[in-house]
C-alpha positions as CSV (number, residue, x, y, z in Angstrom):
1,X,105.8,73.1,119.7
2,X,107.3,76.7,120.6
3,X,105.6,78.4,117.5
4,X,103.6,81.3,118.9
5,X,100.3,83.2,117.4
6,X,101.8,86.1,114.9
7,X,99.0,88.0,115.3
8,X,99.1,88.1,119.2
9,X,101.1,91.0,120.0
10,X,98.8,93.4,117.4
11,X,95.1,92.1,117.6
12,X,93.1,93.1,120.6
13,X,90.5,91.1,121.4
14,X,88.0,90.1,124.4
15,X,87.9,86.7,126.0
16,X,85.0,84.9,126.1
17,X,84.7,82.4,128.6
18,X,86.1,79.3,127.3
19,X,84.6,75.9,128.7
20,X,87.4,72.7,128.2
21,X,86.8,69.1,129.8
22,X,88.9,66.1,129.8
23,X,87.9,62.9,130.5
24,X,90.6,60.8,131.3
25,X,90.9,57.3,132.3
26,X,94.5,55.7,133.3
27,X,96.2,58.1,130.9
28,X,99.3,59.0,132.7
29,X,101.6,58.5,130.3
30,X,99.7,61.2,128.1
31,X,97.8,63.5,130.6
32,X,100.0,66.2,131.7
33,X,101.0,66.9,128.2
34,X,97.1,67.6,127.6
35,X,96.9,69.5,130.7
36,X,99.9,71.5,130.1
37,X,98.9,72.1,126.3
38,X,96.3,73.9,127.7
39,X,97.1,75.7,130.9
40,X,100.5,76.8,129.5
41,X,98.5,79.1,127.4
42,X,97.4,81.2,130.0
43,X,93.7,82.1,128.4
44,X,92.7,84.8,131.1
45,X,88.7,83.5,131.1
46,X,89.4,79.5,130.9
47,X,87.1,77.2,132.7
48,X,89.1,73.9,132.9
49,X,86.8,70.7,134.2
50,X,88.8,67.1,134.3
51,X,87.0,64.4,135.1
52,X,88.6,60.8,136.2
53,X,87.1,57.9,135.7
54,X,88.7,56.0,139.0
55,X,92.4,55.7,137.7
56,X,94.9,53.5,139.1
57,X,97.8,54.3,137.0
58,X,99.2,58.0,138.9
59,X,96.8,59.8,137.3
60,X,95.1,61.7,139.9
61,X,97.8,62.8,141.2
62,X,98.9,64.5,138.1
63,X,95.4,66.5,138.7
64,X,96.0,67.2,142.1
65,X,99.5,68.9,140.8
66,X,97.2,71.5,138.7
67,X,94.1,71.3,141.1
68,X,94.6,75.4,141.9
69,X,93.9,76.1,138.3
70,X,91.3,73.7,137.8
71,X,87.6,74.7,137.6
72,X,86.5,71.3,138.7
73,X,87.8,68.2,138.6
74,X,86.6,64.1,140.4
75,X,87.6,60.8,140.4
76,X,85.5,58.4,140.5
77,X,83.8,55.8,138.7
78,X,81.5,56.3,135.6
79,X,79.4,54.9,132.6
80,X,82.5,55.5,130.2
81,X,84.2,58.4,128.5
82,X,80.4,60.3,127.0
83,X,79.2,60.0,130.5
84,X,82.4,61.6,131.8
85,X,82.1,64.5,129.4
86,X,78.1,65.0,129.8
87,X,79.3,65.0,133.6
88,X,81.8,68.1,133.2
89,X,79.5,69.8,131.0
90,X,76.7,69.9,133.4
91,X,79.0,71.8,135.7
92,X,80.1,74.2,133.2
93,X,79.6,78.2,132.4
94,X,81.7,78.9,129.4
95,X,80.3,80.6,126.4
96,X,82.8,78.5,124.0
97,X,82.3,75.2,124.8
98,X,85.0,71.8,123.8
99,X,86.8,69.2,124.8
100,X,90.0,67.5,124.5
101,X,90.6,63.7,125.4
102,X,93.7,62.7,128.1
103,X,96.0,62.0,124.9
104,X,95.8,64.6,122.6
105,X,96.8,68.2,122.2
106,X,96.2,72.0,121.4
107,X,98.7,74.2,119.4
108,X,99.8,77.1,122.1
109,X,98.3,79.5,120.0
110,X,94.2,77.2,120.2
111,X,92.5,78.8,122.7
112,X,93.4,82.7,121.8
113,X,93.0,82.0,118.2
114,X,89.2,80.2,118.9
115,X,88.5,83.5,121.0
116,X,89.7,85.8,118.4
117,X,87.1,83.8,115.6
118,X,84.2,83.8,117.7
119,X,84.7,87.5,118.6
120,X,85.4,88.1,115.3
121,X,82.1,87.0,113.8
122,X,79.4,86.6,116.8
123,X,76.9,85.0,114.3
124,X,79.2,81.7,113.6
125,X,78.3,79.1,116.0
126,X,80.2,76.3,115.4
127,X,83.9,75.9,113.9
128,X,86.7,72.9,113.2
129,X,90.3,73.3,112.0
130,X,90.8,72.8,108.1
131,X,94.5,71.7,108.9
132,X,94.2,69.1,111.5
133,X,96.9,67.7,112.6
134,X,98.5,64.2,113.8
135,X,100.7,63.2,116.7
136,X,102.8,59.9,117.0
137,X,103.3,58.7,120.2
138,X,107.1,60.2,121.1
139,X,105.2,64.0,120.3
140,X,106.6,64.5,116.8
141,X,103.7,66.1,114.4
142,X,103.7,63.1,112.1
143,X,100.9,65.0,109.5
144,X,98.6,67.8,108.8
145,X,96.2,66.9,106.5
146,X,94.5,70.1,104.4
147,X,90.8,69.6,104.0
148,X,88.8,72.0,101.6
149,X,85.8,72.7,104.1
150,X,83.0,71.5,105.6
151,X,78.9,70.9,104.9
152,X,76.0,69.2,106.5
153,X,75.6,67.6,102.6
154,X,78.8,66.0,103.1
155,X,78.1,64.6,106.2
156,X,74.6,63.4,105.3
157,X,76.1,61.5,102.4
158,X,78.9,59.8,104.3
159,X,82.1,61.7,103.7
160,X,83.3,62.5,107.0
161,X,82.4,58.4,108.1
162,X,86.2,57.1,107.7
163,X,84.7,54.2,106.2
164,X,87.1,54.4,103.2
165,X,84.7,55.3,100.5
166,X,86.4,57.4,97.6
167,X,85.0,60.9,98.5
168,X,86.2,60.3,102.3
169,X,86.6,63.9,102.9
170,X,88.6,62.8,106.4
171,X,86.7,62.8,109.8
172,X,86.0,66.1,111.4
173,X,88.5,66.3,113.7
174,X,87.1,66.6,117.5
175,X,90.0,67.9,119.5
176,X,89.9,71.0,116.7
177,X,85.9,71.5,117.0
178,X,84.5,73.9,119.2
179,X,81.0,75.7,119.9
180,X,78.8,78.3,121.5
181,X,76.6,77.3,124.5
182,X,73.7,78.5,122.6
183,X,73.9,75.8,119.8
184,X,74.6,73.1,122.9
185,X,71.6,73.9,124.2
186,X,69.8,73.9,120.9
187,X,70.9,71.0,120.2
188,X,69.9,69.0,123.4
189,X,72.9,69.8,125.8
190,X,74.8,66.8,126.3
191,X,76.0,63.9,124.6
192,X,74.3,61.1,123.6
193,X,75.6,58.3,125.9
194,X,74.3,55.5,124.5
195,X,76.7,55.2,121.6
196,X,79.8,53.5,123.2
197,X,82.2,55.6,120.4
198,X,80.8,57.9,118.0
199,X,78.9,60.4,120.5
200,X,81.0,62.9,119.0
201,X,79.8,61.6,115.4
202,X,76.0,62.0,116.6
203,X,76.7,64.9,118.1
204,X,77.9,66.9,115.0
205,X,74.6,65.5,113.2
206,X,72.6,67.5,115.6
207,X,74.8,70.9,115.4
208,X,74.3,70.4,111.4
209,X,70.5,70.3,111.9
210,X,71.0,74.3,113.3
211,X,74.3,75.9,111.9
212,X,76.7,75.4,109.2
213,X,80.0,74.5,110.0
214,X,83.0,76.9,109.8
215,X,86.4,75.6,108.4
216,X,89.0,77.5,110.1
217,X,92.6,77.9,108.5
218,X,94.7,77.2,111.8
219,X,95.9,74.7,113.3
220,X,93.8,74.2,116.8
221,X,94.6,70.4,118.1
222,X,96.4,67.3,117.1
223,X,95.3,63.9,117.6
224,X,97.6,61.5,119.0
225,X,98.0,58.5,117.5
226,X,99.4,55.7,119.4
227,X,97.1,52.8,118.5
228,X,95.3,52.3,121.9
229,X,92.0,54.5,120.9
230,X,89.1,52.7,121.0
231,X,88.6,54.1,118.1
232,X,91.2,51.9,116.1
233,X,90.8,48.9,118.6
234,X,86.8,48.7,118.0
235,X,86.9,50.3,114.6
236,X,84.5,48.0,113.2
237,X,82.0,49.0,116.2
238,X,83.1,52.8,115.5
239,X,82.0,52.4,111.7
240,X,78.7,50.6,112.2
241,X,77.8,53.0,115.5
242,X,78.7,56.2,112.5
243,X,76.5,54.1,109.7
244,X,73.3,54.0,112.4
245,X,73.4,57.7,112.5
246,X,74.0,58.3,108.8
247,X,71.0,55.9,108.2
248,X,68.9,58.6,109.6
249,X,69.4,60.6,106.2
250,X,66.9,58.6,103.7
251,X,67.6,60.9,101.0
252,X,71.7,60.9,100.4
253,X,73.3,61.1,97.6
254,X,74.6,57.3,96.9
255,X,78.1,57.5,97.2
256,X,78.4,55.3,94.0
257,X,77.4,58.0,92.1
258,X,78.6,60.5,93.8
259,X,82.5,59.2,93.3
260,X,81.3,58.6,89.3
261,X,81.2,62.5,89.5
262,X,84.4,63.2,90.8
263,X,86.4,60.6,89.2
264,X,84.8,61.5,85.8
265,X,84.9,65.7,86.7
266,X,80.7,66.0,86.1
267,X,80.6,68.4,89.5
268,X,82.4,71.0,86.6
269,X,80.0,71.0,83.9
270,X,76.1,71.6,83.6
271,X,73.8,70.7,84.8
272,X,76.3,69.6,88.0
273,X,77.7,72.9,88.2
274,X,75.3,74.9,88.4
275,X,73.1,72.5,90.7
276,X,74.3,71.8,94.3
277,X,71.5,70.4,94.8
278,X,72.2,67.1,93.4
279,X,74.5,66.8,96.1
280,X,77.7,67.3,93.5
281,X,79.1,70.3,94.4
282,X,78.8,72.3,98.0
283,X,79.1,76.1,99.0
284,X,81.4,75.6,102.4
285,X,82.2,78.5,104.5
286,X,85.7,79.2,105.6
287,X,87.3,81.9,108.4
288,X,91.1,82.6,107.2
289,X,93.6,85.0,108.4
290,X,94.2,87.9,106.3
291,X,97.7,89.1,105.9
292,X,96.7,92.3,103.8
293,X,94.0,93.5,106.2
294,X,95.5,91.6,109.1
295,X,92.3,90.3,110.4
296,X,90.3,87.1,110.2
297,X,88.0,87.0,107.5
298,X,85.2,84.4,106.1
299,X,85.2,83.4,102.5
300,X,83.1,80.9,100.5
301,X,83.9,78.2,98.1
302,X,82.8,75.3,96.1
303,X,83.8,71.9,96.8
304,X,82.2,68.7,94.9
């Protein structure tokens, strides 16, 4: 991935402190990639916090290799990967807050980019890539998969879930998610441990409860896919964890008759149309780069 930002060299901006943490866990195969991914870019204001769960595998000394540009970084036994993360965060400053697992990646372009956004439009709180992308494991981009936006009704009802239903709108993708410190804090301020795999799912039920989510048009991090994710190796576990959180919404749209209204077009006549309400059809708010005015700028749509 050589590709660099095209609007670098012409849009000044500032640089907000930008908060990363990796939890990591006998990833050596993986973890200087992710490190690299993100010190390579050189952010000038980038507070980078890794925290090892007691590897075994070379792992810590990979860290100790990038130790003079870290921000923090321990070995040592934990509660699991959420425990890790609410560990790093605790020690952090950053005004953007994210994080990035041992086997995944950013674009070269991520952190600047996120910056650029958040400067752009200091009311947006929250924001996730609408082209996610997906690693295999030799680190070939295997697939970016387009998705039209992103709103709280959509989550609610079960679309970002994975579970296969036919409005699966694709999970929101947590390498590509990032945050201000205020809606952290709004929000609780750490990461609810007690789910074994979907912490990230539980915690983007809480951020809906404050602020929309912004769809950006940028790639901002790939997934890795390379079969050993608890996700895939517990994905029964994953799904029922995601269900218990979605059961907190009593009032969703069923998702029976919510794919009758796609499959059969009624989100594009009346009374559908016209009624979002009804769960049919959602205004989602999107940030874009604009060649014309060369500058990002936010545009709405609807999406059934």
């Amino acid at each position: 991935m050589t590709t660099t930002n095209p609007c670098a060299a012409t849009l000044p901006i500032t640089s907000p402190r930008i908060t990363l943490v990796t939890p990591s866990f006998n990833q050596a195969r993986f973890l200087e990639e992710t490190i690299r991914s993100i010190l390579d870019q050189n952010y000038p204001n980038l507070e980078y916090i890794v925290i090892d769960g007691g590897s075994t595998d070379g792992s810590v000394d990979i860290i100790r290799k990038y130790a003079d540009r870290l921000a923090y970084w321990c070995s040592e036994p934990d509660q699991g990967q959420y425990d890790a993360l609410n560990k790093g965060f605790a020690r952090s400053t950053g005004h953007i807050m994210a994080w990035i697992n041992a086997d995944d990646l950013y674009f070269p372009w991520t952190l600047r980019t996120v910056a650029e956004v958040f400067t752009a439009f200091p009311t947006v709180q929250w924001i996730s890539s609408l082209l996610p992308a997906i690693l295999n494991p030799y680190g070939v981009v295997i697939g970016v998969y387009p998705k039209p936006g992103f709103h709280s009704g959509f989550f609610q009802r079960g679309d970002y879930s994975d579970d296969g239903n036919t409005l699966q709108l694709g999970c929101i993708q947590q390498e590509s998610t990032f945050w201000r410190r205020g809606l952290w804090e709004q929000a609780g301020g750490r990461l609810d441990a007690t789910y074994r795999l979907a912490a990230d799912f539980e915690l983007w039920d809480r951020f809906f409860r404050y602020e929309h989510l912004y769809g950006v048009r940028a790639c901002l991090g790939v997934f890795r896919s390379h079969g050993d994710q608890r996700s895939v190796t517990h994905l029964q576990t994953y799904l029922a964890e995601m269900q218990s959180i979605l059961a907190r919404h009593r009032q969703r749209l069923p998702k029976l008759l919510a794919a009758h209204s796609r499959r059969w077009g009624l989100h594009k006549v009346w009374p559908f149309r016209v009624l979002p309400s009804l769960g049919f059809v959602h205004m989602v708010q999107n940030i874009a780069w604009n060649d014309r005015s060369q500058k990002w700028a936010t545009y709405s749509a609807q999406v059934p």
